[in-house]
C-alpha positions in Angstrom: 100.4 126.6 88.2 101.8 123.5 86.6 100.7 120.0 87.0 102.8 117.1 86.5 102.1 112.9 86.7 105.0 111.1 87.8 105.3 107.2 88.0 106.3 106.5 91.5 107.4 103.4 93.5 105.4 103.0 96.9 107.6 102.1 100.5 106.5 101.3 104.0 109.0 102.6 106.8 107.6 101.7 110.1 103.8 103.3 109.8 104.8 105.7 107.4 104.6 105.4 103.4 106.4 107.1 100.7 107.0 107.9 97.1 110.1 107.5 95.1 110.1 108.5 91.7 110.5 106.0 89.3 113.5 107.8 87.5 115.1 107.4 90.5 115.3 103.5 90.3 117.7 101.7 89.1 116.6 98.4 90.0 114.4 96.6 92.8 115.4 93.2 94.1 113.6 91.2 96.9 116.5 90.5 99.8 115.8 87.6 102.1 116.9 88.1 105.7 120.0 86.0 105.5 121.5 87.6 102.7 122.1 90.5 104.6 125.9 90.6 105.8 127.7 92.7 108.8 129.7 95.8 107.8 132.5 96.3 110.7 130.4 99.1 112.2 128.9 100.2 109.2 125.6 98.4 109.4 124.5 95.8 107.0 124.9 95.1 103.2 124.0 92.6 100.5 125.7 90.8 97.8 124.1 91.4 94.3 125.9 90.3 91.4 128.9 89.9 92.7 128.6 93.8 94.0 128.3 94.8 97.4 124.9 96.8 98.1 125.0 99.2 101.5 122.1 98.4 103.0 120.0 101.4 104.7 117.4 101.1 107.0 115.0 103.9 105.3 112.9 105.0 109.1 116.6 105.9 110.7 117.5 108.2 107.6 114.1 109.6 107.6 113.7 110.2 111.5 110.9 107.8 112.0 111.3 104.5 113.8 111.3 101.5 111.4 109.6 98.1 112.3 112.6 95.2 112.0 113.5 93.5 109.4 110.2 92.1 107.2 109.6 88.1 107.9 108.6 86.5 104.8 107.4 83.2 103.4 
């Protein structure tokens, strides 16, 4: 048996946390509310850097009910 640390980026969907590997991320950015934008039935999306970002509610892909869209200050 091998064992094997990995760096890993914590995320909350709905009650549930999870683990994505760091060389899986490309980059993290902090969205506020009003910068997500209406996809003609496609969902949502964000602007970043002049790119358009799908945006992907992570408790629907996994199955598990996600809490709405995080209020912050």
């Amino acid at each position: 048996m091998t064992t094997q640390i990995v760096g890993g980026y914590l995320v909350k969907a709905g009650s549930s946390t999870f683990v994505l590997p760091l060389e899986r991320v490309r980059e993290t950015f902090r969205a506020r509310p009003e910068d997500r934008k209406p996809v003609a039935s496609h969902g949502f999306c964000v602007l970043r850097r002049e790119q358009v970002i799908p945006l992907h509610e992570l408790g629907g892909l996994l199955g598990n009910q996600a809490e709405s869209w995080p209020k912050r200050g």
